[in-house]
TORROBA-200858 format. One record per residue (C-alpha): residue number from 1; x, y, z. Coordinates in nm, 3 decimals. Layout:
TORROBA-200858
ATOM pos    east   north      up
ATOM NUM       X       Y       Z
...
This chain:
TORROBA-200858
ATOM pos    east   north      up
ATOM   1   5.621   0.704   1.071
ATOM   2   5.626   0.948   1.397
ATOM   3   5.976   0.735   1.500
ATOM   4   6.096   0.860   1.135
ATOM   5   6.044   1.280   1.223
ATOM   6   5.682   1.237   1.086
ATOM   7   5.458   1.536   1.225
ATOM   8   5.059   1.443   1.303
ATOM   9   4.874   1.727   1.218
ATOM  10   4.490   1.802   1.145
ATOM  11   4.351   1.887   0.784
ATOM  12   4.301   2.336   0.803
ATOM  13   3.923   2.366   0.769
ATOM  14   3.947   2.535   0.405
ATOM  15   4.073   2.216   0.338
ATOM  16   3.797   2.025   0.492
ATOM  17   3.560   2.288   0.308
ATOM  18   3.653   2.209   0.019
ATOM  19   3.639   1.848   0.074
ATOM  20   3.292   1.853   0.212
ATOM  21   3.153   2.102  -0.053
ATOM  22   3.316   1.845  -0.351
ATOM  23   3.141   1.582  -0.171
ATOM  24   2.790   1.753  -0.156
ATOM  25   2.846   1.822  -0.563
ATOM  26   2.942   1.445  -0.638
ATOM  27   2.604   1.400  -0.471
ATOM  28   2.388   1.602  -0.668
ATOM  29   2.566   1.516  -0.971
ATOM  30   2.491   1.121  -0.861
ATOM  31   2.159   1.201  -0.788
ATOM  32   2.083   1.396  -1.085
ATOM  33   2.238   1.109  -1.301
ATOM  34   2.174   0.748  -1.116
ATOM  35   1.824   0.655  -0.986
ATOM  36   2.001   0.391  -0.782
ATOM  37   2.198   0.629  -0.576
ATOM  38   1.873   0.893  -0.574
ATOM  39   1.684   0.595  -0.385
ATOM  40   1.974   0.503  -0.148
ATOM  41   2.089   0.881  -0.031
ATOM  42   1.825   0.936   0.197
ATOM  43   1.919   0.635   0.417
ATOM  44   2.305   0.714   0.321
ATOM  45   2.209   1.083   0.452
ATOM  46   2.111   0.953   0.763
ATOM  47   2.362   0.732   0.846
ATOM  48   2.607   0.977   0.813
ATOM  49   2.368   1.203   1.053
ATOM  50   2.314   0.945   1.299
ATOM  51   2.740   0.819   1.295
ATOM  52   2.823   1.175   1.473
ATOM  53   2.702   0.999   1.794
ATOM  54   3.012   0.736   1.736
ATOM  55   3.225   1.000   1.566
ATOM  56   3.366   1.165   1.903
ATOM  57   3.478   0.866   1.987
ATOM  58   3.660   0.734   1.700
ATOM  59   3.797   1.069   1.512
ATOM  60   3.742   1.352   1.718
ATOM  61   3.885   1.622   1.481
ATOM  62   3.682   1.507   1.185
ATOM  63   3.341   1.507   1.377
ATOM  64   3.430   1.859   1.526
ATOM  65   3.455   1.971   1.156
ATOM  66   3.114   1.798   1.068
ATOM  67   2.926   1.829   1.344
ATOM  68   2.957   2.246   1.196
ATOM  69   2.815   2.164   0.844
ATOM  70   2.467   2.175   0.771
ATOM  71   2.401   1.811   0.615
């Protein structure tokens, strides 16, 4: 796609906001509404906490923008 003319360029962070806030809703509205996922989002909660370690390393922009939210 970059042969083509296509430009690489990172998300704005009121788009990331708005993409982590959604995602925080869709889990309290899954844990409100599915005991399954209220058991497994702990351990899902976590993981995501612990991945920052590997984040750096694999998408540097999106664990910049994480690593700044309170999860």
């Amino acid at each position: 796609m970059i042969a083509e003319g296509a430009k690489l360029a990172r998300f704005p962070k009121d788009f990331m906001d708005a993409a982590f806030k959604a995602s925080r809703e869709v889990y309290a509205e899954l844990n409100d509404k599915n005991p399954t996922w209220k058991k497994i989002y702990p351990d899902y909660s976590r993981f995501l906490a612990e991945q920052y370690q590997w984040q750096p390393i694999a998408e540097g922009n999106y664990d910049q923008y994480m690593a700044a939210q309170k999860l």
